[in-house]
C-alpha positions in Angstrom: 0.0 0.0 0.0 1.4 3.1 -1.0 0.8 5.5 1.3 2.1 8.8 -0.6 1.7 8.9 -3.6 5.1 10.7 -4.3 6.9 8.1 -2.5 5.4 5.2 -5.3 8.3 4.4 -7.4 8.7 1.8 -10.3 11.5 0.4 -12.2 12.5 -1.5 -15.4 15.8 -3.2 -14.7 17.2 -3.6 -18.2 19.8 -5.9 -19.4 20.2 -7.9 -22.7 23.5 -10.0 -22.1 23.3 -12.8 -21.1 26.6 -12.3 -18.3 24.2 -10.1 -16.9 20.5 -11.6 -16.8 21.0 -12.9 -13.7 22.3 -9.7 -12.2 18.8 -8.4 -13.5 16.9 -10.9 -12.4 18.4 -10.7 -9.4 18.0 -6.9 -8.7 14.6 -6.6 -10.2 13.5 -9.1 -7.4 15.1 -7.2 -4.6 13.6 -3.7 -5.5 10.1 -5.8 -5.4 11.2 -7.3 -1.9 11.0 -3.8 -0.7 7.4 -3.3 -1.9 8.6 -1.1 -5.2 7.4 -2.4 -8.5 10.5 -3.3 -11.1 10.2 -5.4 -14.2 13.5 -7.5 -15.6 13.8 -6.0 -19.5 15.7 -7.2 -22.3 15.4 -3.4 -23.6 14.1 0.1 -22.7 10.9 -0.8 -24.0 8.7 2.7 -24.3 6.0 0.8 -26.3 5.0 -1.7 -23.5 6.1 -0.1 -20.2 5.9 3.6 -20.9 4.5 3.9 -17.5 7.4 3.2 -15.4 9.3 5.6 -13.5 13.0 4.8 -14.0 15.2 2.8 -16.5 17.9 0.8 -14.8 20.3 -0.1 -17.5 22.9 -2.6 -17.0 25.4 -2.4 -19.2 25.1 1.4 -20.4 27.5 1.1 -23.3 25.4 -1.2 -25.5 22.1 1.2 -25.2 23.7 4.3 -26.6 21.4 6.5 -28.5 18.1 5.1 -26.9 17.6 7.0 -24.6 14.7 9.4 -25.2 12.1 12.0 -23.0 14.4 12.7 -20.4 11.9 15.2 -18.7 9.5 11.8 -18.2 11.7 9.0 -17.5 14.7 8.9 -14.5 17.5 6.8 -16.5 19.7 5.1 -13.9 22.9 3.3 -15.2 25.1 0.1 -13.5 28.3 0.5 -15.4 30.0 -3.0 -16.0 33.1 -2.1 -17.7 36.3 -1.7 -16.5 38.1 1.9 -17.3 41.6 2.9 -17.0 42.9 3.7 -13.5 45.9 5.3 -11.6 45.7 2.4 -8.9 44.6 0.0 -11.2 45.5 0.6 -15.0 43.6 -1.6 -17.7 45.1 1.1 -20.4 45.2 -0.9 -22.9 41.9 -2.5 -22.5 39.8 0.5 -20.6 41.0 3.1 -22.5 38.6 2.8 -25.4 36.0 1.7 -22.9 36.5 5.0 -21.1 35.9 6.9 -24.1 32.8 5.5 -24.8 31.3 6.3 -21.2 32.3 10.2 -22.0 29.9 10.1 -24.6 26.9 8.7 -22.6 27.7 9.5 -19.0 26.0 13.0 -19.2 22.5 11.4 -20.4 22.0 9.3 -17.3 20.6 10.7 -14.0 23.0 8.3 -11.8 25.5 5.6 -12.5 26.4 3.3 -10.3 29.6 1.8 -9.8 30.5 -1.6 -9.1 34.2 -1.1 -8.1 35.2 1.0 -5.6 38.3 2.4 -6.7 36.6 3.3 -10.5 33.7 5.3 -8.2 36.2 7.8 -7.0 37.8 7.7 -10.4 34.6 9.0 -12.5 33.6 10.8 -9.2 36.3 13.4 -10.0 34.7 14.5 -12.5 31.1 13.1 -12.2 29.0 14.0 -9.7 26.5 11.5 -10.5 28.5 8.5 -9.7 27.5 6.3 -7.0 29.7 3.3 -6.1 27.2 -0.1 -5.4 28.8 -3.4 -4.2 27.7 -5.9 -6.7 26.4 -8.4 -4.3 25.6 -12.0 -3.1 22.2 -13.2 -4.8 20.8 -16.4 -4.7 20.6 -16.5 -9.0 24.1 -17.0 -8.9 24.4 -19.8 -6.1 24.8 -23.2 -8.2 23.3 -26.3 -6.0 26.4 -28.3 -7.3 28.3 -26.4 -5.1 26.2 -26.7 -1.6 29.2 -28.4 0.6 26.9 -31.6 0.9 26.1 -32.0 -2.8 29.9 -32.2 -3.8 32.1 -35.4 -4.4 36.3 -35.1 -4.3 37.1 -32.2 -7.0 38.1 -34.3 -10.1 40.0 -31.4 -11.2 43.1 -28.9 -9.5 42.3 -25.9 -11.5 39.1 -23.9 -13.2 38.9 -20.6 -14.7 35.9 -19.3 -16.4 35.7 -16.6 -18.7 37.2 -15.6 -22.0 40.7 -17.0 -22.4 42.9 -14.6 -24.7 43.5 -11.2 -22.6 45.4 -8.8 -23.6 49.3 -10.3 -25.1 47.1 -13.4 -25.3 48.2 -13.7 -20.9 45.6 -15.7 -19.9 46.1 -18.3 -22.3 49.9 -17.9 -21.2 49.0 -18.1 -17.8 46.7 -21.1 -17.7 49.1 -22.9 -20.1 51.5 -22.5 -17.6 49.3 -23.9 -14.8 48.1 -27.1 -17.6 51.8 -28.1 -17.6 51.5 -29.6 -14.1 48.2 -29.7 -12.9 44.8 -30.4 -14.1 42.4 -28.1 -15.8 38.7 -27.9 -16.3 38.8 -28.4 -20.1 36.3 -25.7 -21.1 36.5 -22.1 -19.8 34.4 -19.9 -22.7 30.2 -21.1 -22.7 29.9 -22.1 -19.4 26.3 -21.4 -17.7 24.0 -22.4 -15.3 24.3 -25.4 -14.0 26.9 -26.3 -16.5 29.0 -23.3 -14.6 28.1 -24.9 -11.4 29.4 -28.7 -12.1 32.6 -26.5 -13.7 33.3 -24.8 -9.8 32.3 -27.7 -7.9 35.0 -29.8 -10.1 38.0 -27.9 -9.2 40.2 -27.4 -6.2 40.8 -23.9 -7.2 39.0 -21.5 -8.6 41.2 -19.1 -11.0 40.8 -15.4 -11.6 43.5 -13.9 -14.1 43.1 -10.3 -15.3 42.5 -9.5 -19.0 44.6 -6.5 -18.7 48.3 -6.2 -17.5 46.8 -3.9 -14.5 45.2 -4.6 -10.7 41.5 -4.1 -12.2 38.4 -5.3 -9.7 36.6 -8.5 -11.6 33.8 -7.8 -9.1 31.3 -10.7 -10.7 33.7 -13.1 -11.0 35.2 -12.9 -7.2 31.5 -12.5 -5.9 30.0 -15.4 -7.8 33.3 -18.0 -6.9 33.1 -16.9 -3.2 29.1 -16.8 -2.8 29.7 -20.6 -4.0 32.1 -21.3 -1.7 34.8 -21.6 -3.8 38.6 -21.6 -2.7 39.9 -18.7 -5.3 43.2 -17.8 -6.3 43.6 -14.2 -7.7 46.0 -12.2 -9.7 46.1 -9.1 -7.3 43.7 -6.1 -7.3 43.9 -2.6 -6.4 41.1 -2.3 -4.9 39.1 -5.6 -4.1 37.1 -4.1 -1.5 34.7 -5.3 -0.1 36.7 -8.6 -0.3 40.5 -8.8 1.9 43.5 -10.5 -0.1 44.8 -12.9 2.1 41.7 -13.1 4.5 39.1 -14.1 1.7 41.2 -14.9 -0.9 44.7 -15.7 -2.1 46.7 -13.5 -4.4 49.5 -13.5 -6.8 51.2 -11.4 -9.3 51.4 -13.3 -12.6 55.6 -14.8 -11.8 54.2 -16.4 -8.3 51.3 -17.9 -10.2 53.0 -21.3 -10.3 54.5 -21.5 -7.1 51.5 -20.3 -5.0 49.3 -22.6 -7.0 51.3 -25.4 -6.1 51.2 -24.0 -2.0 47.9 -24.2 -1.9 47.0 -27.3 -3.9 49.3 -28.8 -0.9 47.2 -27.2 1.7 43.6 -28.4 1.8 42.9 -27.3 5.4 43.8 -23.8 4.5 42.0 -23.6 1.7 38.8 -24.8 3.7 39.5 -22.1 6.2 40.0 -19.0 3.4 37.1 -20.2 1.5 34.9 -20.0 4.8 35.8 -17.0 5.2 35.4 -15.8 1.7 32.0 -17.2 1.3 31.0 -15.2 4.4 32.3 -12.1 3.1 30.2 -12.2 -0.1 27.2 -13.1 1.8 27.7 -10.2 4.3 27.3 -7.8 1.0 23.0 -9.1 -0.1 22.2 -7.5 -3.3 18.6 -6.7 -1.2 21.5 -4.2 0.1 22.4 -2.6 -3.1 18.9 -2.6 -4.2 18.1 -0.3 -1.1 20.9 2.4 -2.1 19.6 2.0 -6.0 15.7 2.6 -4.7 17.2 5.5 -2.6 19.0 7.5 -4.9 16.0 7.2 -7.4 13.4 8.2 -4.8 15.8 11.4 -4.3 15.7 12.1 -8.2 12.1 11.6 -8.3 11.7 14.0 -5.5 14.3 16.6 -6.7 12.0 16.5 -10.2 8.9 17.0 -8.3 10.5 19.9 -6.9 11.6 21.8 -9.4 
């Protein structure tokens, strides 16, 4: 029941890719948790839901150009690429990325952020930036991966996600790792619960950087840890809210070998940092992230009613 009227608010949560469906899914039933009305999208859809409130595009980069009646609509953004960085770099990879958010930035109301250390980046010269922790949602918790549906790992080593990288260092990386340990065979096309058989295989879960810099994967660390996965990570800048060392363990790419083969002979420890991990990522609901999203557009939708 909506008690005033000005304080009504509904959403379209809009995402097309399908890396980020779930994410949608996931956010769109959060916002509706909290008694707000949100619909998961595939597009900004005028025709059919021209009576919503606020766009929530995911992925702001691939709806350039569709944005229309500003004065009616609040267009929110979650930004899902990563962007060069002094503490983190990605140049070679962000740059172009970067550019493109220049040109859209201004047409949004509010972006949020999913890394922390890009927030106060684009915050410097946006004040429209908001930084939101991606989250723990149960859309990305695989039931091959509850601790009493798993059997002994059959393999040492997964990665998932696309395998060239920048200088093709992945590839170089994981080859490295296939010379003395096994590898979940397929990295590229892995969903669902495909994805969760390919986690619950493994010993380790691997997270290598498609850039030579410290960039954030925030996904990928939220969706190994939520599952409980023991995850090894080239290090980050800023990995917040996740600790290196307490939640997960780090390398730079010339220990990659020799911390891999540390760990592999450790199992207790890699119980213990995965326990923790796991706990981390559930500490950080995306019913939290949905609250600061619901805030900020309740305050645009006021400041509009206002003026």
């Amino acid at each position: 029941m909506t008690l005033v009227p000005q304080a009504a608010l509904s959403v379209g949560v809009v995402a097309e890719r399908k890396y980020f469906v779930p994410y949608r899914d996931a956010m769109a039933r959060a916002i509706q948790t909290e008694g707000f009305e949100a619909r998961a999208l595939t597009n900004i859809d005028y025709a059919n839901h021209g009576d919503l409130d606020a766009f929530l595009v995911i992925g702001p980069h691939k709806y350039r150009g569709r944005l229309k009646d500003h004065d009616r609509y609040i267009f929110a953004a979650v930004q899902t690429e990563q962007f060069p960085t002094p503490e983190a770099g990605a140049y070679t990879f962000g740059q172009e990325r970067y550019e493109i958010f220049q040109e859209f930035a201004p047409e949004y109301d509010v972006i949020f952020e999913w890394h922390r250390n890009t927030a106060r980046f684009l915050s410097k010269r946006y004040q429209h930036i908001v930084w939101l922790p991606y989250g723990s949602f149960d859309e990305m918790r695989y039931p091959e991966c509850e601790p009493d549906a798993q059997a002994e790992p059959e393999y040492d080593f997964v990665f998932i996600g696309a395998l060239e990288g920048v200088d093709g260092r992945r590839d170089a990386l994981l080859e490295a790792i296939a010379k003395r340990w096994s590898v979940y065979p397929e990295s590229q096309g892995v969903w669902k619960a495909k994805k969760g058989r390919a986690l619950a295989s493994a010993r380790i879960a691997l997270n290598i950087h498609f850039d030579h810099g410290a960039t954030f994967e925030s996904p990928r660390l939220f969706e190994y840890l939520t599952n409980g996965r023991f995850t090894l990570s080239e290090t980050a800048a800023d990995p917040h809210p996740f600790v290196e060392g307490r939640d997960y363990a780090a390398f730079f790419a010339n220990q990659l070998v020799d911390k891999a083969a540390w760990w592999l002979n450790h199992p207790e420890e890699r119980a213990a940092m995965a326990a923790q991990g796991c706990a981390t990522a559930h500490s950080y609901p995306i019913e939290e992230s949905a609250r600061t999203v619901i805030r900020r557009l309740l305050v645009e939708k006021a400041r509009r009613n206002d003026l």
